[in-house]
N, C-alpha and C positions, 0 to 999 in steps of 0.2 A: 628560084625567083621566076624565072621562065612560064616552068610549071600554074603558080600559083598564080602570075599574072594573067596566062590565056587561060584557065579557067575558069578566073572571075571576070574576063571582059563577056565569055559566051553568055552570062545570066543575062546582057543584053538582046540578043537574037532569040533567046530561049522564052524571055517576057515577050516581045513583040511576035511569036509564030501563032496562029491559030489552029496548024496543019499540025492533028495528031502522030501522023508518020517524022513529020517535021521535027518534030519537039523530040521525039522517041531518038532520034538523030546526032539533035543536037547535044541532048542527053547523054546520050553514047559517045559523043565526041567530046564530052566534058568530061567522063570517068574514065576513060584512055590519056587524058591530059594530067589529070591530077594523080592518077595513080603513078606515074611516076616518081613524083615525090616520096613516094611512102618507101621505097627501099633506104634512099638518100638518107631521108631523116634518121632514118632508123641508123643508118652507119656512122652518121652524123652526132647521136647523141651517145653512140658507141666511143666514138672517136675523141669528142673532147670531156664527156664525164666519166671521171673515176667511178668504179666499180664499187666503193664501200659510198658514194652519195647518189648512188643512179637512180634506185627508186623513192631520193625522196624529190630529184629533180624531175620527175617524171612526173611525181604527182601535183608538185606546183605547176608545169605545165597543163596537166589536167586541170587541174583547179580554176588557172585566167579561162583556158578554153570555155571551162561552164558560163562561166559568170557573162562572158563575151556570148554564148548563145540564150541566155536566160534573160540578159537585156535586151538582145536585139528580139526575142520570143513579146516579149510582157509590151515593147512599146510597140509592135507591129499589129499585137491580139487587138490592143487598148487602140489604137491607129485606126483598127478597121471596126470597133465596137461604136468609133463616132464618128463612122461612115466616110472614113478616108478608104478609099482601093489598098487593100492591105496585099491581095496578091505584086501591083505595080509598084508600092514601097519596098516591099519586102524582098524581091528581085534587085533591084536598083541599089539597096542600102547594102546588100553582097554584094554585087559589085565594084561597091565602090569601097567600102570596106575592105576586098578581099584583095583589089588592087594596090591601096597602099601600104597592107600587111605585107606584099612582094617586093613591093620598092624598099621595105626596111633592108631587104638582103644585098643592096646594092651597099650598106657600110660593113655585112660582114667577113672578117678574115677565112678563105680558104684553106680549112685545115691541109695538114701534111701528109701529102700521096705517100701510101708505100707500096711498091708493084711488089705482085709474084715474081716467080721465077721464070716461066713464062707469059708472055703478054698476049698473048693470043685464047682471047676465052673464045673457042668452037661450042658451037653446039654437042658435039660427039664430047666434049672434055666434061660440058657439065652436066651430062647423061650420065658418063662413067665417075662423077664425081659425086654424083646423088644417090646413085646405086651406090654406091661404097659408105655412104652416111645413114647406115639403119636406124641412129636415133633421130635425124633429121626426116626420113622416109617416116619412121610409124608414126610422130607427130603429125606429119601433112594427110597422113591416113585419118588419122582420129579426126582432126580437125575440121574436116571435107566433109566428110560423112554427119559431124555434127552440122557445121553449116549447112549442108543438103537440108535435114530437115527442119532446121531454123527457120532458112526461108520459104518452106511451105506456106508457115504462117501468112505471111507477109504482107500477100493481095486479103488476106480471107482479114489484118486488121483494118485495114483500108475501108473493105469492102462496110466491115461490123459497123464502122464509127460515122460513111456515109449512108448505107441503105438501109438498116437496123436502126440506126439511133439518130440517123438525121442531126449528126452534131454541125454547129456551124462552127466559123472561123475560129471566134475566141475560146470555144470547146477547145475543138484542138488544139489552138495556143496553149491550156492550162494541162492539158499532158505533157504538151513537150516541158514547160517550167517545172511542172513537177519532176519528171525526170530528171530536169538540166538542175536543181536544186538539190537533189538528192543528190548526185552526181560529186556535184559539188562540195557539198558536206563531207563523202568520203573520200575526194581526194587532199580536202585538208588534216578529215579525223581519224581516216580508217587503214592510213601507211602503216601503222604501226601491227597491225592485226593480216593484213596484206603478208607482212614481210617476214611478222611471226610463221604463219599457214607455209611460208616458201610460194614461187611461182608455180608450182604442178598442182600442189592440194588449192592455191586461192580460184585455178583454170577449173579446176575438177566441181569444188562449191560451188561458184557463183555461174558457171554455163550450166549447172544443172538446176540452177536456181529460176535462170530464165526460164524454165517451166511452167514457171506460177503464171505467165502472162499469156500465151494460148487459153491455158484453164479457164483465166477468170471471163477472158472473152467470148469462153466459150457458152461456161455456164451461168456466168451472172453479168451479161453484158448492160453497166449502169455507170453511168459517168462518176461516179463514187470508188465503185471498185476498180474501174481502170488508173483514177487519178491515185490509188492506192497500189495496185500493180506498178505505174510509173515507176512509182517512189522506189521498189523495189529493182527495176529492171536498170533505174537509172545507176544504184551506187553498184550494182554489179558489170552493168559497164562499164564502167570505171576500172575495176578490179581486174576486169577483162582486159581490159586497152592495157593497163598497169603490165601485166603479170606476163602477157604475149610477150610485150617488147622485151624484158626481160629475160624470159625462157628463151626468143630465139637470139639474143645476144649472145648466150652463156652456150649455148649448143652450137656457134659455128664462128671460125675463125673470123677475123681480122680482112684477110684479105677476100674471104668466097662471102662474106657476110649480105655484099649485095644483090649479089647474083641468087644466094638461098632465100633472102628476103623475096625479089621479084619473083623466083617462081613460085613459091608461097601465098602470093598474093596472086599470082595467076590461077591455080589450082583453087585459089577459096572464092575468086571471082566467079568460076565457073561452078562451084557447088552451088552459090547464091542462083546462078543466072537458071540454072537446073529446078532448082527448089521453088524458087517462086514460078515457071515456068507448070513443073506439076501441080503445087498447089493453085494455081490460076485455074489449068482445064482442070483438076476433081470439080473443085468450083462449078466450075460450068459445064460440067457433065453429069452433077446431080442436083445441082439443081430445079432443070424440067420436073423432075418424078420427086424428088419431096422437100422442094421449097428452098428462098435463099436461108430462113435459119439454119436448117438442118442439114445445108450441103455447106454451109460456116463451118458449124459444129464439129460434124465429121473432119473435117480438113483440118481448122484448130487442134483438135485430139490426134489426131494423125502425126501431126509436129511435134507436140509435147511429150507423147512417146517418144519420138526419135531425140529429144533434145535431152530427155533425162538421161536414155540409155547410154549414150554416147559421150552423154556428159558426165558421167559417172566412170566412163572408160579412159577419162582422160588420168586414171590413178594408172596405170601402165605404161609414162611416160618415167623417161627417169630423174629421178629429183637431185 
């Protein structure tokens, strides 16, 4: 609750800065606040769903999620298409939004603590306790190394969709709907194919599958094929978010589940923070010598190698 609440109050300071260093700040101090949450939850839905309904509770969770980002997407696009400030709504309406989504945890029951055996989590315990977990170790390997070049891409789609193609607001609102559409779709129709595949082959498919969206940006950057890549990238995220939560429930106990969570997500914060980092300067170190498409292109291609291979590497986890 905590978490969620300081999170969404910062979209106010974050709307009103106009100081790039500022924002980059405040930014920073809003995905140190909320990444908290994300071990929690994750213990959380460990803790109170059974094991034979967990992914299809997970997928109804996906499913409100979409529909909550596709509405607030469609009336913010359409908000700013008839020249309302859709950046000032659209800050505001998280916000405030996000604020009473926080307030709902003040009626939730506290599930039922169970301690280890000792209470003392050291730093040296969960060194020596992470070494000793190889299937939890080559996971965070594979993973990294995928996210590394994932977010290569990152700045170079930004870049594609504002200095390329000159999209305005409502452009990009209808990517993100399409995504969030897709998305949606498979988290009501595509459990059952999810769950078929198991969580290692659905990770291994669909993060190799993110491939196609570098590609098209790369080669055929046209608001047509991206709103068609969306569609794709959307039900694979899904599949993705699905199948994570799953695979690291099943790979670590009960009681280190939190702890394996948070470094998990510190390890793949740091791939992301790396990956977009390199791909930023390729970016802007070719640039000068042969232009922004082709110093795009190059960087695009750069990622989708690294996203295939890796993502194909994820069949060396164990199922």
């Amino acid at each position: 609750m905590i978490s969620g609440l300081i999170s969404s109050l910062l979209w106010v300071p974050i709307l009103l800065t106009k100081d790039p260093a500022l924002y980059i700040l405040l930014i920073a101090s809003q995905s140190i606040v909320s990444s908290a949450a994300a071990p929690i939850f994750t213990g959380l839905i460990a803790e109170v769903v059974p094991a034979l309904i967990r992914s299809s509770v997970i997928s109804i969770i996906n499913f409100w999620g979409q529909v909550g980002s596709i509405t607030s997407t469609v009336l913010i696009g359409a908000a700013s298409l008839a020249g309302l400030p859709g950046y000032t709504l659209g800050f505001s309406v998280a916000a405030i939004t996000g604020t009473i989504a926080a307030l709902f945890f003040l009626g939730t029951k506290e599930p039922s603590i169970r301690h280890r055996e000792s209470t003392d989590l050291t730093v040296s315990y969960v060194i020596r306790h992470l070494a000793s977990s190889r299937e939890f170790l080559r996971f965070c390997v594979i993973s990294n190394l995928y996210g590394f070049y994932m977010s290569i891409a990152w700045p170079a789609f930004t870049l594609t969709m504002v200095r390329v193609l000159n999209l305005g607001f409502f452009e990009i609102a209808i990517l993100s709907v399409a995504s969030g559409a897709a998305g949606m779709v498979a988290s009501r129709v595509g459990r059952g194919l999810f769950e078929t595949l198991g969580d290692v082959r659905t990770l291994m498919v669909f993060r190799s599958s993110l491939t196609l969206l570098p590609v098209v940006y790369a080669l055929t950057p046209f608001l047509p094929a991206l709103i068609a890549a969306n569609l794709v990238a959307g039900v694979a995220n899904v599949a993705i978010s699905i199948s994570l939560l799953i695979y690291v429930i099943r790979i670590t106990s009960v009681e280190d589940r939190g702890t394996f969570t948070s470094v998990y997500n510190l390890l793949q914060g740091a791939a992301f923070f790396l990956g977009s980092l390199v791909g930023g300067q390729l970016i802007q170190q070719l640039e000068p010598r042969l232009g922004i498409v082709d110093a795009l292109r190059i960087t695009l291609l750069v990622s989708a190698l690294g996203r295939f291979s890796f993502g194909i590497l994820h069949t060396q986890l164990s199922k």
